[in-house]
TORKOL-4160 file (C-alpha; in steps of 0.2 Angstrom, whole numbers, padded with zeros to 4 digits, m for minus):
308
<pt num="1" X="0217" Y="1378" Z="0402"/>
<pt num="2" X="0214" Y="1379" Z="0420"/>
<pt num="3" X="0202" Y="1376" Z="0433"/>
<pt num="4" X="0195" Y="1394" Z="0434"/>
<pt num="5" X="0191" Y="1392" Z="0414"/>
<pt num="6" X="0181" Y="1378" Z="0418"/>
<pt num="7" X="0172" Y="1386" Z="0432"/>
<pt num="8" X="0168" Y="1401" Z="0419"/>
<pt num="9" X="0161" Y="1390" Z="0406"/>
<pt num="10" X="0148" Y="1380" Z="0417"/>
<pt num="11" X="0144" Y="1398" Z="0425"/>
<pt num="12" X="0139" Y="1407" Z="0410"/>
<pt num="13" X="0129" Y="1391" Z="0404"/>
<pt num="14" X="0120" Y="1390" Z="0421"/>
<pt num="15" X="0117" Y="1406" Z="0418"/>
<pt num="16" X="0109" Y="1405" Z="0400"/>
<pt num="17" X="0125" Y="1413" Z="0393"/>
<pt num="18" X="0122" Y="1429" Z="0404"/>
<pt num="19" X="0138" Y="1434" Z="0407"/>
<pt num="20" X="0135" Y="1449" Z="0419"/>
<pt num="21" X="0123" Y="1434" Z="0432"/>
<pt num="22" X="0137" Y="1422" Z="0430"/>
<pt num="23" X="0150" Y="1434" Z="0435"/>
<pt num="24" X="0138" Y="1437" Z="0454"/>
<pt num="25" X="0139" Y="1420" Z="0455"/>
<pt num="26" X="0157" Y="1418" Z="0453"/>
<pt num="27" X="0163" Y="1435" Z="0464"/>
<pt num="28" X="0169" Y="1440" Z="0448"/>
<pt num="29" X="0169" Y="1455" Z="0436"/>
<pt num="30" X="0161" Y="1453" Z="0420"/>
<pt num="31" X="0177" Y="1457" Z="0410"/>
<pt num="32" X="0187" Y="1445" Z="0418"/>
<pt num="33" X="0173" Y="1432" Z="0416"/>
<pt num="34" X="0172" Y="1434" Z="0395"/>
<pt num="35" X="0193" Y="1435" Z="0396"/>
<pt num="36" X="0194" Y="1419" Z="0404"/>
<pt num="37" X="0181" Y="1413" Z="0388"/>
<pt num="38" X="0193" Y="1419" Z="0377"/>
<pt num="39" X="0208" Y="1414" Z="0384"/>
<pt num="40" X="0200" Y="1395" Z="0386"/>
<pt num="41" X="0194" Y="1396" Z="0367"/>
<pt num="42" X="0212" Y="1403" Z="0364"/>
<pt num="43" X="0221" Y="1390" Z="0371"/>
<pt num="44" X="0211" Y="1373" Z="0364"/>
<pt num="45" X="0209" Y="1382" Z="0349"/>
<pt num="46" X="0191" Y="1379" Z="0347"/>
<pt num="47" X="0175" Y="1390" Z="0349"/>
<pt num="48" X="0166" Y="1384" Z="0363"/>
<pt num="49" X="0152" Y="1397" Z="0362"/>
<pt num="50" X="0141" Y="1402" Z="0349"/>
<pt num="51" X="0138" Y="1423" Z="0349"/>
<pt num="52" X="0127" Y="1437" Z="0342"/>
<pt num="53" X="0132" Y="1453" Z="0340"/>
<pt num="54" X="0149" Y="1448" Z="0352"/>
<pt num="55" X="0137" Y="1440" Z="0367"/>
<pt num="56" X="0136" Y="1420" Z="0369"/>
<pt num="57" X="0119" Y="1413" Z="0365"/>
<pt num="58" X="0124" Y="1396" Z="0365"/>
<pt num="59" X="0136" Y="1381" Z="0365"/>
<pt num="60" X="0143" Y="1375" Z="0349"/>
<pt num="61" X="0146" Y="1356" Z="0344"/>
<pt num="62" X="0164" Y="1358" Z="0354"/>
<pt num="63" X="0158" Y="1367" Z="0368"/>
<pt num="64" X="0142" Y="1354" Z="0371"/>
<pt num="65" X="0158" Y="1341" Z="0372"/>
<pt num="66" X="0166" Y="1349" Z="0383"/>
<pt num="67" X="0155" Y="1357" Z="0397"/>
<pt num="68" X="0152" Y="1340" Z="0402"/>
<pt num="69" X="0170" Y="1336" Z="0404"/>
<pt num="70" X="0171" Y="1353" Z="0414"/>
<pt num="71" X="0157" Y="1349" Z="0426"/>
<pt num="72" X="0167" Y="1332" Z="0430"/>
<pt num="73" X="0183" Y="1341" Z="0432"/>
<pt num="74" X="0174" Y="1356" Z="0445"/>
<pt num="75" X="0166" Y="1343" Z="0454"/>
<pt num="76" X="0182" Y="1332" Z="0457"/>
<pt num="77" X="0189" Y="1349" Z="0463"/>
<pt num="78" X="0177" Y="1350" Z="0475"/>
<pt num="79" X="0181" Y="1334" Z="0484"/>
<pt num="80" X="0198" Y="1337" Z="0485"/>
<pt num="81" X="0195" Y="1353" Z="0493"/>
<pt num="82" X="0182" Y="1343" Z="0505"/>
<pt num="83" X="0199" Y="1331" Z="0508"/>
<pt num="84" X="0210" Y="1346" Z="0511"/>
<pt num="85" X="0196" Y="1355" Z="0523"/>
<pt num="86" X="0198" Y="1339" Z="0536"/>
<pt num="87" X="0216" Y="1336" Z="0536"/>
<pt num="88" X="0218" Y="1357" Z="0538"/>
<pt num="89" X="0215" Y="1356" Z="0556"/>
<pt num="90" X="0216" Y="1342" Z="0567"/>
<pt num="91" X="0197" Y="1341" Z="0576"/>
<pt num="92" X="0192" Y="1354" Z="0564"/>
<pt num="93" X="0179" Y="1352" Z="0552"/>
<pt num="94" X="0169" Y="1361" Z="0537"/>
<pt num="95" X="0151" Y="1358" Z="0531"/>
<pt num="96" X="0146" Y="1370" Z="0516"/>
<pt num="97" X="0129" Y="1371" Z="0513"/>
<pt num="98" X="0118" Y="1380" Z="0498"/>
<pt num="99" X="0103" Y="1385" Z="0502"/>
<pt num="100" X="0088" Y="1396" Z="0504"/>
<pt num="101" X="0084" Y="1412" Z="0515"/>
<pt num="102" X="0068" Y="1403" Z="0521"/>
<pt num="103" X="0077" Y="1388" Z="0525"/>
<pt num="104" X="0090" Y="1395" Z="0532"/>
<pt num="105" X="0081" Y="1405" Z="0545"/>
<pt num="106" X="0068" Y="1392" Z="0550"/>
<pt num="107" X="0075" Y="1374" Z="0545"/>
<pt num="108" X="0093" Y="1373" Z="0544"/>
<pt num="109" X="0097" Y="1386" Z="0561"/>
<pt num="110" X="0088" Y="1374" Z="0573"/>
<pt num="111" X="0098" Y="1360" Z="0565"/>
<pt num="112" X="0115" Y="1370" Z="0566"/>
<pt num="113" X="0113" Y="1375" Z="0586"/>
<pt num="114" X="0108" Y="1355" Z="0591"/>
<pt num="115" X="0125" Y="1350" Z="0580"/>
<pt num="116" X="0137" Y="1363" Z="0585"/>
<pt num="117" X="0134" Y="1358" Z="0602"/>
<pt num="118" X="0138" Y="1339" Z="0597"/>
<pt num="119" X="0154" Y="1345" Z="0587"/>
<pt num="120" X="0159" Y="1362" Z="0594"/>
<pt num="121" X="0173" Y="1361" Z="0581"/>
<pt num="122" X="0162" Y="1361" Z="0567"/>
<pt num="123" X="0164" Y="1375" Z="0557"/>
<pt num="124" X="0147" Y="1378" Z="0544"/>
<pt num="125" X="0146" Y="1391" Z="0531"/>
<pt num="126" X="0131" Y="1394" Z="0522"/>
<pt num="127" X="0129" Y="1401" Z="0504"/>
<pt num="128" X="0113" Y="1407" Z="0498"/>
<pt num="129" X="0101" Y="1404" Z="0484"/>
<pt num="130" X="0087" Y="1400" Z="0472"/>
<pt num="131" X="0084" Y="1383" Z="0473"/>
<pt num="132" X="0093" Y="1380" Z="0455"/>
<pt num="133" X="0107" Y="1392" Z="0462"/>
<pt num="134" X="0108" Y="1380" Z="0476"/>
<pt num="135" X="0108" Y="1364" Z="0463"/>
<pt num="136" X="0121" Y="1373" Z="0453"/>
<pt num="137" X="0132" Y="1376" Z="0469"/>
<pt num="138" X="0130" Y="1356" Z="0474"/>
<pt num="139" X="0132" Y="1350" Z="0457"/>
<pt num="140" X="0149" Y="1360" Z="0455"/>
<pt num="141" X="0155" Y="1354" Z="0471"/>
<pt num="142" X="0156" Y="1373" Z="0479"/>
<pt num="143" X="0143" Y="1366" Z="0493"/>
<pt num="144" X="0141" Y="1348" Z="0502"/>
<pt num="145" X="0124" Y="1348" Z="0502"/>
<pt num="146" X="0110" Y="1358" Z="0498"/>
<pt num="147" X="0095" Y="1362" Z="0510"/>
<pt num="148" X="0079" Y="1369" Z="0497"/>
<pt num="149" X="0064" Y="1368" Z="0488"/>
<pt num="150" X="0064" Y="1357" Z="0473"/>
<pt num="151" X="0072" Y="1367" Z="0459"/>
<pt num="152" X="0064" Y="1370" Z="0443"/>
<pt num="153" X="0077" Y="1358" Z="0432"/>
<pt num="154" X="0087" Y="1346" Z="0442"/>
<pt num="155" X="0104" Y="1346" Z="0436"/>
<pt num="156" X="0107" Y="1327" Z="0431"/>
<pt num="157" X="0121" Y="1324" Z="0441"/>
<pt num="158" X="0110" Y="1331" Z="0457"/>
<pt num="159" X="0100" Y="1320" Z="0467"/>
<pt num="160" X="0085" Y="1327" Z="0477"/>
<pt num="161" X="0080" Y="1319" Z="0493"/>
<pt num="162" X="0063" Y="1326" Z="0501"/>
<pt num="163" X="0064" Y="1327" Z="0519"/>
<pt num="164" X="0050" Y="1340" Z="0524"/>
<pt num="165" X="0032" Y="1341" Z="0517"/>
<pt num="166" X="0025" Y="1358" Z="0524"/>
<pt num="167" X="0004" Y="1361" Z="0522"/>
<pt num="168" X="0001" Y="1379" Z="0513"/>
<pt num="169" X="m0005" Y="1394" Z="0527"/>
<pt num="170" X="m0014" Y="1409" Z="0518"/>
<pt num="171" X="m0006" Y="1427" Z="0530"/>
<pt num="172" X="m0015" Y="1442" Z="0532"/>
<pt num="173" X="m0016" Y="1456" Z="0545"/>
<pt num="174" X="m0027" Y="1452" Z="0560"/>
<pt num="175" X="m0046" Y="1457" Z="0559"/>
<pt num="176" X="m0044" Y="1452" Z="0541"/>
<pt num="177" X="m0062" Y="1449" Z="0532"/>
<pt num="178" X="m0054" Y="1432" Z="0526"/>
<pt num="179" X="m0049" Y="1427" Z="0544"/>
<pt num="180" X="m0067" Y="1422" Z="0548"/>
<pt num="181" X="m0075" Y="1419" Z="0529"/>
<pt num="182" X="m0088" Y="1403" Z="0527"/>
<pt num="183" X="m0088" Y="1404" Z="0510"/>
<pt num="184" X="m0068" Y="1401" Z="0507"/>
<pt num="185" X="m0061" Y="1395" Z="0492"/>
<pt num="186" X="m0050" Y="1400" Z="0478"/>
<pt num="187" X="m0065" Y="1414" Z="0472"/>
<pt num="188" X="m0066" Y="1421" Z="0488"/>
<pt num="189" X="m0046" Y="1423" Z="0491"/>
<pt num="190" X="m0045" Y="1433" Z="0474"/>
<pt num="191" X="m0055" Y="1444" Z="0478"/>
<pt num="192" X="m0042" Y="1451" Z="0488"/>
<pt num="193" X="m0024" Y="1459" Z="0480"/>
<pt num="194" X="m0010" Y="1446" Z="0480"/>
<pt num="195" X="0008" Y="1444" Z="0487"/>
<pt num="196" X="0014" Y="1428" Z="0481"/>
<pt num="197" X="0034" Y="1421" Z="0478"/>
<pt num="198" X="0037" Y="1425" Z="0459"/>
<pt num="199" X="0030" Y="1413" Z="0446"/>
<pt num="200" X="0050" Y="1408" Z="0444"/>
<pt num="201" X="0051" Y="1401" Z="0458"/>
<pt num="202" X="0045" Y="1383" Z="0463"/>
<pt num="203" X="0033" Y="1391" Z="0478"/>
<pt num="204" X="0028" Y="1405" Z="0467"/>
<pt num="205" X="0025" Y="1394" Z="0452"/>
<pt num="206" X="0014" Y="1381" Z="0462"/>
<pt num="207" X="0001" Y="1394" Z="0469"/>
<pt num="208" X="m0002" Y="1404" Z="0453"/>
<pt num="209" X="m0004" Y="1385" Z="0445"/>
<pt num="210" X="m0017" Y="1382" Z="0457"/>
<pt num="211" X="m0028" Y="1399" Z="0453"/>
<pt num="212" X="m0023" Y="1397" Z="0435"/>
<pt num="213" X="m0032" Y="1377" Z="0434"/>
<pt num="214" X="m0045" Y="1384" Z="0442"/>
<pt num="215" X="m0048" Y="1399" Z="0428"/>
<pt num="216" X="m0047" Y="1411" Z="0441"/>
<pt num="217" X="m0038" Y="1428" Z="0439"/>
<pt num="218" X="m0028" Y="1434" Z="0453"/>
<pt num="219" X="m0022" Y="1454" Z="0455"/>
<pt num="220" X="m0004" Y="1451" Z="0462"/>
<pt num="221" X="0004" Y="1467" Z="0469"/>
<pt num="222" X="0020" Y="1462" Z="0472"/>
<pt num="223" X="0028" Y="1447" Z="0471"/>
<pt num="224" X="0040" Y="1442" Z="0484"/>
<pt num="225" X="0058" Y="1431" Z="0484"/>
<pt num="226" X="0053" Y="1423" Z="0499"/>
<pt num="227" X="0041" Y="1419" Z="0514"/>
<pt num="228" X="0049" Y="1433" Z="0527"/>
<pt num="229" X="0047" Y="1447" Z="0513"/>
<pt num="230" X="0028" Y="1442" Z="0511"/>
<pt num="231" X="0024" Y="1443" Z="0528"/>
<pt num="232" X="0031" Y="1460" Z="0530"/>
<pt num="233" X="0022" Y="1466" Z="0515"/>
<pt num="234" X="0006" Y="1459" Z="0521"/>
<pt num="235" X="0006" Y="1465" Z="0538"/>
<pt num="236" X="0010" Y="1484" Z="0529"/>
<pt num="237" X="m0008" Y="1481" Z="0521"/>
<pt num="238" X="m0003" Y="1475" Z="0503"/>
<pt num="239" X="m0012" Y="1460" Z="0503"/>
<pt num="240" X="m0016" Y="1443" Z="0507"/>
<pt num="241" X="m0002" Y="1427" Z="0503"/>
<pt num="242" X="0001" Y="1410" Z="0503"/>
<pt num="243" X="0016" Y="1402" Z="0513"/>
<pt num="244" X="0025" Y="1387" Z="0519"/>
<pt num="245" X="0018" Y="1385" Z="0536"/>
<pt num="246" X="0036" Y="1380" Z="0542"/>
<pt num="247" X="0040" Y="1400" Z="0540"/>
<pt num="248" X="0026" Y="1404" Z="0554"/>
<pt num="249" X="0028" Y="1406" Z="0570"/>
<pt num="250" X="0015" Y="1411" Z="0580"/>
<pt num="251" X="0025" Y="1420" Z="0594"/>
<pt num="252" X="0036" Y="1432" Z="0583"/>
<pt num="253" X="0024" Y="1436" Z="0568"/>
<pt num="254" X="0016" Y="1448" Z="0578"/>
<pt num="255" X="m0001" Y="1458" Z="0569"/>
<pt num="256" X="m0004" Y="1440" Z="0555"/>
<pt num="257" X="m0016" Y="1428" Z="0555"/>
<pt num="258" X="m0015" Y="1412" Z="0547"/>
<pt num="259" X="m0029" Y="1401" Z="0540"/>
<pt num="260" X="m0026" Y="1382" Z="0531"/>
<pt num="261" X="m0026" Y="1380" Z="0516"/>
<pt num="262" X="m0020" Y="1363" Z="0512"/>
<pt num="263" X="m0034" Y="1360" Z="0503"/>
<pt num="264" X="m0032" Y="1372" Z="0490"/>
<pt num="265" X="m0014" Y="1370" Z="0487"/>
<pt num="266" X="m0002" Y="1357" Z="0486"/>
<pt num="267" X="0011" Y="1355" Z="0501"/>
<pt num="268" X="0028" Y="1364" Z="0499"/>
<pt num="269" X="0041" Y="1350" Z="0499"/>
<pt num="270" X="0060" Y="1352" Z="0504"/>
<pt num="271" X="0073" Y="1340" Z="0498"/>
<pt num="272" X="0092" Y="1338" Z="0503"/>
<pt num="273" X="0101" Y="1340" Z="0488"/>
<pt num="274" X="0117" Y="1329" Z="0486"/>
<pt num="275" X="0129" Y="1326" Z="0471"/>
<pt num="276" X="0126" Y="1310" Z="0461"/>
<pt num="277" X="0139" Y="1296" Z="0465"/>
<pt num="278" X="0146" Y="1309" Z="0479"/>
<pt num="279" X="0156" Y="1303" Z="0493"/>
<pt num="280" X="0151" Y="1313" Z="0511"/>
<pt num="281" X="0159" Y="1311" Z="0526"/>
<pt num="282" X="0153" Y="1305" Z="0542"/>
<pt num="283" X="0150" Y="1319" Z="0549"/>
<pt num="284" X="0139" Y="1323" Z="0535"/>
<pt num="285" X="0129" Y="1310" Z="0537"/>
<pt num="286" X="0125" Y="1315" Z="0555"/>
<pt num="287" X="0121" Y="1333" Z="0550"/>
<pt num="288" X="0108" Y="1328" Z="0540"/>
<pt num="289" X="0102" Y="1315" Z="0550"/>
<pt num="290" X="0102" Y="1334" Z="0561"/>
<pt num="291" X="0089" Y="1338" Z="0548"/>
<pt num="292" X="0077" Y="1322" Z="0547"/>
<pt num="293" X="0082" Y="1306" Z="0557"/>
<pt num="294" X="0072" Y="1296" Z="0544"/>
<pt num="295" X="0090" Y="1300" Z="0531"/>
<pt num="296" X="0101" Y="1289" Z="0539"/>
<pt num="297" X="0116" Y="1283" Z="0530"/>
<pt num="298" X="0111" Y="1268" Z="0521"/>
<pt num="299" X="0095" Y="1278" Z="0513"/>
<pt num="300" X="0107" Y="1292" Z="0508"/>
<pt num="301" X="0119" Y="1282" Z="0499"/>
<pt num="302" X="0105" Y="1273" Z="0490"/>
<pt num="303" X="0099" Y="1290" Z="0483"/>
<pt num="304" X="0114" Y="1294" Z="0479"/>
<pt num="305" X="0121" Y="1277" Z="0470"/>
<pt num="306" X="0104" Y="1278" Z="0459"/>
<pt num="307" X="0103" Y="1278" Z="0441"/>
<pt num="308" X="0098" Y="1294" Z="0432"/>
């Protein structure tokens, strides 16, 4: 067996057993994905997977017993490639950070430009994703860190540090009957079509939550992957939509307005997302402190040395 096996067998499970999703997130074909399967089942002479009509649709006893060994083995990999990144080059160093296009644009780019000026040698690359792609990505050790909302299932070898709480804007075009509405609640924003994250999403999931507890029904016409695309399709006319207020900025999202809404929804939280029991680097350490001063080194490392 070999590393890439390993790395094929925790994809397609993180995938629930799709193959063709788990080969995307590898950079892979889907036939050399189910060959690598094969090969792996091949070679410990054991079925690792259950299947139906030739597709996997579960683990079996074997394969439950070994995913977990797998993941330990892909995440070691990771730290030795983290040692090999800073001894490569002398004065050069690697972050790699998961995380998402929201994130990326209006959290993790400000902290990037203040760091790289500290360390011009710093070298970042950024791999994007759902928050539970992102998870996935830190747990396996193919990112440092990840930079995200909370994901929907927290792997258990993933620890989640919130560091941002962001109140709720609703966006709409300017002139915008809600812009200037007494009576404004839940009731009077469905009134008015939707463009919300999808339900599958933890953004999405929280804003339909909040109509659905109230019994109200909504009329979503599209649903969006992230804040940027919402604003686009409400300022075409589409709609109305709820955002972080983070992803606002007056100055550049020319044509929106925004009202509050803290009130009616609950604050979108952003959390740092570290492997369990992981050892970070210095230089980490002061990315992230880049990110929220509050996360010094100490407060990290507890989070991290936690019991599940």
């Amino acid at each position: 067996m070999n590393l890439r096996q390993l790395q094929c067998l925790c994809a397609v499970v993180d995938a629930n057993f799709n193959i063709s999703r788990a080969a995307d997130f590898l950079h892979a074909t889907q036939p050399a994905v189910s060959k690598q399967l094969q090969q792996f089942e091949k070679d410990l002479g054991e079925a690792l997977l259950l299947r139906q009509g030739g597709r996997p649709v579960a683990l079996t006893e074997v394969g439950e017993r070994v995913l977990g060994w797998a993941r330990r083995a892909v995440r070691c990999s990771g730290h030795i490639k983290e040692l090999g990144h800073v001894g490569a080059s002398k004065g050069r160093r690697t972050i790699e950070v998961a995380t998402s296009h929201a994130h990326a644009n209006y959290v993790l780019l400000p902290a990037i430009m203040a760091f790289r000026r500290r360390c011009p040698l710093l070298s970042i690359k950024v791999r994007m994703g759902n928050p539970d792609e992102v998870a996935g990505l830190v747990r396996d050790g193919m990112a440092s860190l990840g930079v995200t909302h909370r994901p929907n299932d927290l792997p258990r070898d993933t620890v989640a540090v919130p560091f941002l709480s962001s109140s709720q804007l609703l966006v709409m075009p300017t002139g915008h009957p809600l812009q200037n509405e007494r009576n404004f609640g839940l009731e009077a924003i469905a009134r008015y079509p939707l463009v919300i994250q999808s339900p599958s999403r933890p953004q999405g999931a929280q804003v339909a939550r909040s109509f659905q507890k109230a019994g109200i029904e909504v009329k979503v016409t599209v649903e969006a992957l992230d804040a940027d695309v919402i604003k686009t399709y409400v300022g075409a006319g589409l709609g109305v939509g709820v955002i972080p207020a983070f992803t606002y900025s007056p100055g550049k999202d020319i044509g929106l307005a925004v009202r509050d809404v803290a009130y009616l929804f609950d604050p979108a939280v952003s959390v740092i997302l570290l492997r369990r029991h992981g050892n970070l680097k210095k230089y980490l350490f002061d990315f992230i402190a880049e990110l929220s001063p509050a996360l010094d080194q100490s407060v990290l490392e507890a989070h991290m040395g936690a019991s599940v």
